[in-house]
C-alpha positions in Angstrom: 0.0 0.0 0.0 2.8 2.0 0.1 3.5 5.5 -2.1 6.3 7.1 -2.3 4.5 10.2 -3.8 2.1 10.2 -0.7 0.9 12.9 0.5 1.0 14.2 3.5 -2.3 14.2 6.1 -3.3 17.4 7.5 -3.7 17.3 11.7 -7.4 18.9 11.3 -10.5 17.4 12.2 -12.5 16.8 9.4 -16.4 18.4 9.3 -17.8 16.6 6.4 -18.7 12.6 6.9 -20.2 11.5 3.2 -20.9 7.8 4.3 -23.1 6.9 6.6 -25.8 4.5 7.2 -29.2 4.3 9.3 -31.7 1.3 9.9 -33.3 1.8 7.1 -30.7 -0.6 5.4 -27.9 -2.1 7.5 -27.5 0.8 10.9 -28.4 0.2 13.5 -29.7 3.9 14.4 -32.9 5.9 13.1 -32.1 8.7 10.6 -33.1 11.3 13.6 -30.5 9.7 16.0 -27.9 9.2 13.6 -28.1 13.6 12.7 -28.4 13.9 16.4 -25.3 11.8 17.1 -23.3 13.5 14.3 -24.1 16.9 15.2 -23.1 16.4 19.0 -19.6 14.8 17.7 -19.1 18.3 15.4 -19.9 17.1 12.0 -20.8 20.2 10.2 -21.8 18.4 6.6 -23.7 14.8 6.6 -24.1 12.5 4.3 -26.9 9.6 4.6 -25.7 6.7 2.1 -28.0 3.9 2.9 -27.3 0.5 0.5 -29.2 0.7 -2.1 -32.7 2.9 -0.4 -33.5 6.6 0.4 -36.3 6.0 2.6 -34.2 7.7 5.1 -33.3 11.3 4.2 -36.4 13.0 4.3 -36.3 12.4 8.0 -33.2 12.9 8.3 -33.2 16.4 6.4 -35.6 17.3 8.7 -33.6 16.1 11.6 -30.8 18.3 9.7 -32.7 21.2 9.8 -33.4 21.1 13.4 -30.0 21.0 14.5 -28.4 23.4 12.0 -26.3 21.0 10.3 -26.2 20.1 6.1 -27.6 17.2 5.3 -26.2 16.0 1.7 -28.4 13.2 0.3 -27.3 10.0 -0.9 -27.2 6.3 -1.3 -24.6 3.2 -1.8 -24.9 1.4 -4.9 -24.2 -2.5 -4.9 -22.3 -3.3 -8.1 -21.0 -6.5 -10.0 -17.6 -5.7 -11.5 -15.8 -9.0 -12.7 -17.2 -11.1 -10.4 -16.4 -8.8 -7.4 -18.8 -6.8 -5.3 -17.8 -3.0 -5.3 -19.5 -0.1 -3.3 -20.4 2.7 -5.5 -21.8 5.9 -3.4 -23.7 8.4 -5.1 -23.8 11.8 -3.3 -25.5 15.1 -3.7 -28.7 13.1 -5.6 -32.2 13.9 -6.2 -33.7 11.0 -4.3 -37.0 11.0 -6.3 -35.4 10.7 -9.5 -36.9 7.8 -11.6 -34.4 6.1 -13.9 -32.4 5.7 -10.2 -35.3 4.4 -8.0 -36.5 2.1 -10.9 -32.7 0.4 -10.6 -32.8 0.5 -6.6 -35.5 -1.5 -6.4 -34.3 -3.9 -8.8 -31.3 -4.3 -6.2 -33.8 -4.8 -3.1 -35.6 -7.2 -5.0 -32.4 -9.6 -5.5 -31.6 -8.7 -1.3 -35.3 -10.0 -0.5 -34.6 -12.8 -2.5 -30.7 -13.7 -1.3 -32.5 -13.0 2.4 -34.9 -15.8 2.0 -32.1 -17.7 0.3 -29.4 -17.5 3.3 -32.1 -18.7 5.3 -32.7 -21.9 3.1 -29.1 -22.7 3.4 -28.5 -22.1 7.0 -31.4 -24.2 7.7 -29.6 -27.2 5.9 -26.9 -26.9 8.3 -29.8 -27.2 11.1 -29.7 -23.3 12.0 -33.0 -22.7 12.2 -35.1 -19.5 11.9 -32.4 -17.5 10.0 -34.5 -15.7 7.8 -37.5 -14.3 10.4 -34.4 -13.7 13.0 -32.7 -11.6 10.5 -36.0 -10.1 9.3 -36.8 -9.2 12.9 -33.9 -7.2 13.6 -33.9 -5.3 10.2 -36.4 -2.3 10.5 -36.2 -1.0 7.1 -37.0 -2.4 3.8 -33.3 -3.8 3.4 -32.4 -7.6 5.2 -28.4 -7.6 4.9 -26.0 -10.7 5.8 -25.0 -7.9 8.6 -28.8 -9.1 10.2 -27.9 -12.8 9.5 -24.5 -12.1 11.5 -26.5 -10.3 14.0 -29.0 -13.2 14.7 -26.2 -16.1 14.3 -24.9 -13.5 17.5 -27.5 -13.4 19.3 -28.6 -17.1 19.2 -24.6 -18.0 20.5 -23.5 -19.8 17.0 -20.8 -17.4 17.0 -19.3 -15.1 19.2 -19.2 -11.7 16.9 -20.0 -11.0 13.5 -16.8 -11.7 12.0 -16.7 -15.3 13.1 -20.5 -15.6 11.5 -19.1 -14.0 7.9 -15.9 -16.8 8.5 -18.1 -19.1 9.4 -21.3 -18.8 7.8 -21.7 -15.7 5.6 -18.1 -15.3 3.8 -17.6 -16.5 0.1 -17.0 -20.3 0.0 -19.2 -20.9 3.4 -22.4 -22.8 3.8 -25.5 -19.2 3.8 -23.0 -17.1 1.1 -25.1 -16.4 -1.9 -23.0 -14.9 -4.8 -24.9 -11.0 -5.4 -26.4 -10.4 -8.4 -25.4 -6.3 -8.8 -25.8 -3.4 -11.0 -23.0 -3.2 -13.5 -20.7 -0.3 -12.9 -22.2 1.4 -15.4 -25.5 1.4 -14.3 -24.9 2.4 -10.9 -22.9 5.6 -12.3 -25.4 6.5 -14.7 -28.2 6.4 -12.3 -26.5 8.5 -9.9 -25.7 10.8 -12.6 -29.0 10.9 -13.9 -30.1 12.0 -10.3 -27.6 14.8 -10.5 -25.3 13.5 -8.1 -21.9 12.4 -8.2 -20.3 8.9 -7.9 -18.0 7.7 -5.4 -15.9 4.5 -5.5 -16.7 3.8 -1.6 -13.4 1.9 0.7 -11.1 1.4 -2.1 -8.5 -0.5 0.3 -10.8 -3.1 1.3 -11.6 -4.6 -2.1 -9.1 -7.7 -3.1 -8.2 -6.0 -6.4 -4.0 -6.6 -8.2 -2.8 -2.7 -8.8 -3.3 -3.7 -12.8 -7.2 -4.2 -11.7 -7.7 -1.2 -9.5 -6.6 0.6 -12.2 -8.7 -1.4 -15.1 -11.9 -0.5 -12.9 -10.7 3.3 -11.7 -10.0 3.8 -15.7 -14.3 2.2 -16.7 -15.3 4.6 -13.8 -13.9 7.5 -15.2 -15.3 6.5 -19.0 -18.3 5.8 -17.2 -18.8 9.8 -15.4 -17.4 8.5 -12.3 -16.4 11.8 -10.2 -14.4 10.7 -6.9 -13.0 8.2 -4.8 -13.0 7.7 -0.9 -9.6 8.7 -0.1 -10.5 9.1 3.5 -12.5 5.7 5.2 -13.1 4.8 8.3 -11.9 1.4 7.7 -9.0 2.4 5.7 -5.4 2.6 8.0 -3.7 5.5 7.7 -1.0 4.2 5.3 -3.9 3.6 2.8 -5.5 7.4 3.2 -2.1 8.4 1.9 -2.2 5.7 -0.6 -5.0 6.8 -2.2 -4.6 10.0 -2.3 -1.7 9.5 -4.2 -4.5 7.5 -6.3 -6.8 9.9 -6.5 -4.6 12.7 -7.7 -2.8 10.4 -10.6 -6.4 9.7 -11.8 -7.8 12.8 -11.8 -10.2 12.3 -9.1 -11.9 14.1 -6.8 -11.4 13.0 -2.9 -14.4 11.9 -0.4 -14.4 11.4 2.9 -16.4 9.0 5.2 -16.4 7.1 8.2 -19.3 4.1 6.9 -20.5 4.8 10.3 -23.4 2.3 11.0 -24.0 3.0 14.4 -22.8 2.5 18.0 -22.7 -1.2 18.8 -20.9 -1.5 15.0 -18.4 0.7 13.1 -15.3 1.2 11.8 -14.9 4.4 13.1 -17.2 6.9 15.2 -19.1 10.0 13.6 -16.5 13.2 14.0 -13.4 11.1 14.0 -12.3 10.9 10.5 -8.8 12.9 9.6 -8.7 15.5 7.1 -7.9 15.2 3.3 -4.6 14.9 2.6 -2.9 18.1 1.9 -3.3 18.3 -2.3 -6.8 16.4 -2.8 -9.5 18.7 -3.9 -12.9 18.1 -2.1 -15.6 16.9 -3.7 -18.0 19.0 -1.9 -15.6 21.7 -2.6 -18.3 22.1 -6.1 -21.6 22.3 -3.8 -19.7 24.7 -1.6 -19.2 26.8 -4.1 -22.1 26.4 -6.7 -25.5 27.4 -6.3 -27.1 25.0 -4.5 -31.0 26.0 -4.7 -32.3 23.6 -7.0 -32.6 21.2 -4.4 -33.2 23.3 -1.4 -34.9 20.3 0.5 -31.9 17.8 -0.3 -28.9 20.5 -0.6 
């Protein structure tokens, strides 16, 4: 991971957090608590990125509003890219735009049916009542393998969710269902088509060579992609500056996000995050800067 044209990391705090999520996919927190929690731990601009639904920022705008802080909406696209699953976030979106909503639901379609799925397979291996356990705990329209992890917790299979993924949920083990994604493509051009701008969410934690990260960085691009999450809360410092270096070779613009999904589970907590690396331009630096009143709601 290592760069010898990194760049350095500035010591300031960062304000903006542009990854988040809230029960209505795979948090564990309602949008009001989650703008609550962010605006008591000094986040200035929020970002609600729920896999592959909404339903969430309306309340959360409103929550937003309340408490004085900017509420930038957005969502986390599941893609299919050569057989391996990438995180594409869209930010700054017009949630009720069609051409993206029709392709959402598509996506929460295939999770309802790769819910009901896992719980067919874990029942073979005796482990029974996967599916309504899982279904209990999820309180939005989403049921994730994080729910599944959560129930194979709670009824003592496993001690934490990373033995269930080893165990249970991981590729290769007896519940994993292969996903069934947008293309990269798609998910860029429905973001686009919602005005927003794509993110290529975690970079460091997908299992791609160098000569594949850059084969997908180079179809993003072609495809309108804008940025890439130079700053994660489950990246390690070394891989900020990493990418970074990425980022700036490739023309893109930098992101920032913790992937915060709530107290009891998160990489990193809300208000935490460093700043960009000295040298990466912002990619809220445009909203900041443009007029942003033709989506005063969602802006």
């Amino acid at each position: 991971m290592g760069n010898s044209n990194a760049i350095p990391v500035s010591v300031t705090p960062q304000r903006h957090d542009m990854h988040t999520h809230t029960l209505r996919s795979d948090g564990t927190l309602t949008p009001t608590e989650l703008v609550r929690r962010a605006h008591a731990a000094g986040v200035e601009v929020l970002a609600l990125t729920d896999h592959d639904v909404t339903d969430g920022i309306a309340e959360a705008q409103t929550a937003a509003a309340a408490h004085g802080l900017r509420l930038i909406a957005g969502v986390e696209i599941s893609v299919t890219w050569r057989s391996q699953t990438l995180h594409i976030v869209g930010l700054n979106i017009n949630p009720e735009q069609s051409e993206m909503q029709q392709g959402l639901a598509r996506l929460r379609e295939f999770r309802q049916w790769r819910a009901e799925e896992i719980g067919r397979r874990l029942q073979k291996k005796r482990i029974e009542g996967a599916y309504a356990g899982a279904a209990r705990l999820a309180k939005g329209t989403i049921i994730s393998r994080t729910h599944f992890a959560r129930f194979l917790v709670d009824q003592g299979y496993v001690r934490g969710p990373q033995q269930a993924f080893r165990q249970f949920l991981g590729q290769g083990k007896p519940g994993h269902v292969p996903g069934q994604w947008a293309t990269l493509e798609e998910a860029v051009q429905w973001i686009v088509a919602a005005g927003g701008q794509a993110v290529v969410a975690h970079p460091a934690r997908y299992k791609l060579s160098a000569g594949k990260l850059r084969q997908m960085l180079g179809e993003f691009r072609e495809c309108g992609g804008a940025a890439i999450e130079v700053i994660s809360g489950s990246h390690t410092p070394e891989a900020n500056r990493h990418f970074a270096g990425v980022a700036a070779e490739h023309g893109f613009l930098a992101s920032a996000g913790s992937d915060y999904h709530g107290p009891e589970k998160t990489w990193m907590d809300l208000g935490r995050l460093p700043a960009l690396p000295d040298g990466c331009i912002p990619v809220w630096r445009e909203w900041d800067n443009a007029d942003t009143t033709r989506r005063p709601a969602f802006a």
